[in-house]
C-alpha positions as CSV (number, residue, x, y, z in Angstrom):
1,X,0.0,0.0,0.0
2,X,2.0,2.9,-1.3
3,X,-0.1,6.0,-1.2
4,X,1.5,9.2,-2.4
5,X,-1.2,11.5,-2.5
6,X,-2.1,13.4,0.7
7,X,-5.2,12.7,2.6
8,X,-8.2,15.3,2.4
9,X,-10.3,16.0,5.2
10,X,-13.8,15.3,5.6
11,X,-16.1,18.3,6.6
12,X,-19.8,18.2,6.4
13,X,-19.9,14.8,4.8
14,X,-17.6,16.0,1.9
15,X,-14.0,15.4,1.4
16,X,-12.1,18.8,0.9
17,X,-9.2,19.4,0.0
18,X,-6.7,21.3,1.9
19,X,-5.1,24.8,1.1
20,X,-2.6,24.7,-2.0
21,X,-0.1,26.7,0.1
22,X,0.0,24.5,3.1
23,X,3.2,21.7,3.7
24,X,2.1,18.1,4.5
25,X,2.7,16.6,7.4
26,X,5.7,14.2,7.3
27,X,4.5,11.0,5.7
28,X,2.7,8.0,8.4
29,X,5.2,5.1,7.7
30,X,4.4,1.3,8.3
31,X,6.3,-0.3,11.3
32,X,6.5,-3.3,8.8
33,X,8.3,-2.4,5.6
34,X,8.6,1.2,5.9
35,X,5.6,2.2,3.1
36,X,3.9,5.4,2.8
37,X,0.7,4.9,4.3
38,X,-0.5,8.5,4.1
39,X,0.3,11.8,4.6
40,X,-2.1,15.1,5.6
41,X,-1.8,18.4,5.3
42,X,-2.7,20.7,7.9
43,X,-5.7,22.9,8.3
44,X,-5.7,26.3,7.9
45,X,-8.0,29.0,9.3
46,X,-10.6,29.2,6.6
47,X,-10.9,25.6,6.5
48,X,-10.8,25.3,10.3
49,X,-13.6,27.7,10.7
50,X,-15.5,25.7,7.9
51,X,-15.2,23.0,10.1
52,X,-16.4,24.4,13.3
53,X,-19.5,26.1,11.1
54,X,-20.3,22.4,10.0
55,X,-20.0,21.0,13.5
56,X,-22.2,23.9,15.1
57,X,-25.2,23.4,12.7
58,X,-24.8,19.2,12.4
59,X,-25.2,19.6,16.5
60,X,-28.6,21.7,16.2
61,X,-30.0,19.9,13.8
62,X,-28.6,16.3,15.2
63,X,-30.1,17.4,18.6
64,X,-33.2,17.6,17.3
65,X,-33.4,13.9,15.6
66,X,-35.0,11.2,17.7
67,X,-32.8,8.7,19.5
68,X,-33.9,6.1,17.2
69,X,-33.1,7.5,14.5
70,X,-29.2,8.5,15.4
71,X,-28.4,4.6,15.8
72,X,-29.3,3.9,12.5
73,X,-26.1,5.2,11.4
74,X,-24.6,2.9,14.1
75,X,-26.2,-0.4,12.5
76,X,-24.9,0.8,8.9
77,X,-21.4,1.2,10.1
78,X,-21.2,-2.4,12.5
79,X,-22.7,-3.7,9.2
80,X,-20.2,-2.2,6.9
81,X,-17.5,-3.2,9.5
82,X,-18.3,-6.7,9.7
83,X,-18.8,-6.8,5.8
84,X,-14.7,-5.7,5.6
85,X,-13.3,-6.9,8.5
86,X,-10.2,-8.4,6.6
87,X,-9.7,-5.1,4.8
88,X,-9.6,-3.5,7.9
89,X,-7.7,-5.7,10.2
90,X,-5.0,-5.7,7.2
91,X,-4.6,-2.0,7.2
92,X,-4.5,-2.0,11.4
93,X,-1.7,-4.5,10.9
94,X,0.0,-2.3,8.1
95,X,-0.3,0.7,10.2
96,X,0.4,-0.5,14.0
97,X,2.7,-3.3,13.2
98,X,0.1,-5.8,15.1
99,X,-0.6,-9.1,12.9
100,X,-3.7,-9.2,11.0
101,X,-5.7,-11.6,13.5
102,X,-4.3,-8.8,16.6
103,X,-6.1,-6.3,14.7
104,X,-9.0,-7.7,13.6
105,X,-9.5,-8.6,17.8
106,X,-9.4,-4.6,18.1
107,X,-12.1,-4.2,15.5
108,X,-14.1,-6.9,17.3
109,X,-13.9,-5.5,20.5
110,X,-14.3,-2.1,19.2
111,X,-17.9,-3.0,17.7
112,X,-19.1,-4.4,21.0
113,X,-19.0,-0.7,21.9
114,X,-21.0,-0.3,18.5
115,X,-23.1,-2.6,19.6
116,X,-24.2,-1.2,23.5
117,X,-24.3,2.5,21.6
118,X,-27.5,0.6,19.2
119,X,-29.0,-0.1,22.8
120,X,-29.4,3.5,23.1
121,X,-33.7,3.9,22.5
122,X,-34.0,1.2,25.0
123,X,-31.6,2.9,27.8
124,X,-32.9,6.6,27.2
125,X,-37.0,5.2,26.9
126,X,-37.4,7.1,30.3
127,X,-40.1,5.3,32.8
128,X,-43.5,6.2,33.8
129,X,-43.8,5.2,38.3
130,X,-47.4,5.3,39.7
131,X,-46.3,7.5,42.8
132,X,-49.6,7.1,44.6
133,X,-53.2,6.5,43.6
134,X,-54.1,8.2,40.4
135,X,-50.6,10.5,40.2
136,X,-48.0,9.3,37.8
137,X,-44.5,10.4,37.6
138,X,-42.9,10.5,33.9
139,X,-39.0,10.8,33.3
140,X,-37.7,11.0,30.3
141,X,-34.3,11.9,28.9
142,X,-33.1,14.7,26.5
143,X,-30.0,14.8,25.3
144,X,-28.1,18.0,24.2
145,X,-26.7,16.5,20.9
């Protein structure tokens, strides 16, 4: 995996690419064989403050979208995991210097997390107590974003 061409970042759901006049990082090398794995340029200003724009408004809007609908994203991604797990636990391995079946165990445990974050509708439902006769008590949970 030889990759000469700088990374871009990802703002907003779009990959962008970084200012012409800005000098790259110095190149990620694997532990392995000493390949170029990647190498990223820094953010400038502009694109820094494009970046904090995009975060400000995903957070209003993402705030307003019901629980069980922000771990849909979360099934997609264990999915999409699982799907190209040995894609992935090679590039851990080219990257770290781990073998392929230590990274792939660091994927693995990394989507049980995945997994108790899908749990979420169920652990932020909220409960309705009968505190005496004829007066119930609602909770419910609202999270900021």
């Amino acid at each position: 995996m030889n990759n000469s061409a700088p990374i871009s970042h990802f703002i907003a759901g779009r990959r962008v690419a970084p200012a012409a006049h800005s000098v790259a990082l110095p190149a990620k090398q694997s532990p392995w064989n000493g390949d170029c794995l990647g190498q990223v340029h820094p953010a400038d200003q502009p694109l820094l403050d494009q970046t904090v724009s995009a975060a400000q408004h995903a957070f209003t809007t993402w705030g307003r979208t019901p629980v069980k609908d922000r771990v849909q994203p979360l099934f997609r991604f264990k999915q999409l995991v699982e799907t190209h797990i040995d894609e992935l636990a090679r590039l851990v391995a080219a990257e770290s210097g781990k073998t392929k079946a230590e990274g792939e165990a660091g994927i693995r445990k990394g989507l049980e997390v995945v997994e108790f974050a899908c749990s979420a509708p169920q652990l932020l439902a909220g409960e309705i107590l009968e505190v005496s006769n004829g007066v119930d008590c609602y909770s419910r949970s609202c999270p900021l974003g």
